[in-house]
C-alpha positions as a printed Julia matrix, in Angstrom:
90×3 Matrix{Float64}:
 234.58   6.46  280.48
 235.89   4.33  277.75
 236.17   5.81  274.21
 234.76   3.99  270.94
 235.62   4.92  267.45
 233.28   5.32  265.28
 233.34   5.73  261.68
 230.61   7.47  259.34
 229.89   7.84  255.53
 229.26  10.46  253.98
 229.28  12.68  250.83
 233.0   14.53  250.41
 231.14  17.85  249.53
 228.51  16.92  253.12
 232.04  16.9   255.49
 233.52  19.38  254.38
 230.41  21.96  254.16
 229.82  20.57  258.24
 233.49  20.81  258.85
 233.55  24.21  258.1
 230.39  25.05  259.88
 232.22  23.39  262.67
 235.39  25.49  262.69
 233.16  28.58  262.37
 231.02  27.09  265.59
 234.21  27.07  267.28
 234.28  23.09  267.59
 235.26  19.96  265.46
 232.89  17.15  263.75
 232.98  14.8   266.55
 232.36  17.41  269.03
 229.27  18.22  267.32
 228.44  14.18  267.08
 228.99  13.97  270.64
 226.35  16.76  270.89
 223.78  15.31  268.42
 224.8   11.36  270.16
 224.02  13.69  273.94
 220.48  15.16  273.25
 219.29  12.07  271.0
 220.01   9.8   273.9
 218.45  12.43  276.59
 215.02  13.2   274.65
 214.87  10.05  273.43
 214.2   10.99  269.84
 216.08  12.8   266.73
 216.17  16.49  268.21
 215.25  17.91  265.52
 212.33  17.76  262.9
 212.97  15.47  259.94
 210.65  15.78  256.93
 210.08  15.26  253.19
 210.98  18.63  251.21
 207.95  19.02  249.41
 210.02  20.22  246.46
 210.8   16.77  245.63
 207.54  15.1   245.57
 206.51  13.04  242.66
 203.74  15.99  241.51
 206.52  19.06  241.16
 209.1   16.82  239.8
 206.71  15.18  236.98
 205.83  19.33  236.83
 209.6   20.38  235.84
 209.94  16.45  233.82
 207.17  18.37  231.61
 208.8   21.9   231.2
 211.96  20.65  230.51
 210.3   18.44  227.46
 208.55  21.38  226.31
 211.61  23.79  226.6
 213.27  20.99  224.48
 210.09  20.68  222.26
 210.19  24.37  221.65
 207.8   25.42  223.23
 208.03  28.39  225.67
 205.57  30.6   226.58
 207.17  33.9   227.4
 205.12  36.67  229.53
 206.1   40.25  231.07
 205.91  40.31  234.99
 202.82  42.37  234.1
 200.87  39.29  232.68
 201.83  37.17  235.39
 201.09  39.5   237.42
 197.45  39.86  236.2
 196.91  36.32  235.99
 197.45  35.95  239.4
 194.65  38.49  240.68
 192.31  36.35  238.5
């Protein structure tokens, strides 16, 4: 079978976090491409589940926008473990 190169971008600190999950894996980044290219092609969809961290939605980030500005502003509220603690049996 013929071979094809094939050239990907990506963040420096991205390869080199895979390539050394790679080496640890026992294999190289295109081995684990050709693995990835192998089962995408055979199932016919991304093998794996692909979703929106909820961390990031617009709610929680306008959430820590606002503490930031009030941690700027001043204005922390400081409680033991104990209050929080009661609060959250209320």
């Amino acid at each position: 079978m013929a071979q094809v190169l094939v050239n990907i971008r990506m963040d420096e600190d991205l390869k080199r976090s895979m390539e050394s999950t790679c080496q640890s894996l026992g294999m190289n980044m295109t081995t684990a491409f050709t693995i990835f290219a192998r089962k995408m092609s055979r199932e016919q969809r991304i093998p794996f589940e692909v979703s929106i961290d909820p961390f990031y939605g617009e709610k929680n980030l306008a959430a820590i926008d606002e503490a930031a500005n009030q941690i700027a502003r001043g204005q922390v509220v400081v409680k033991t473990i104990e209050e929080l603690e009661a609060m959250e049996r209320e």
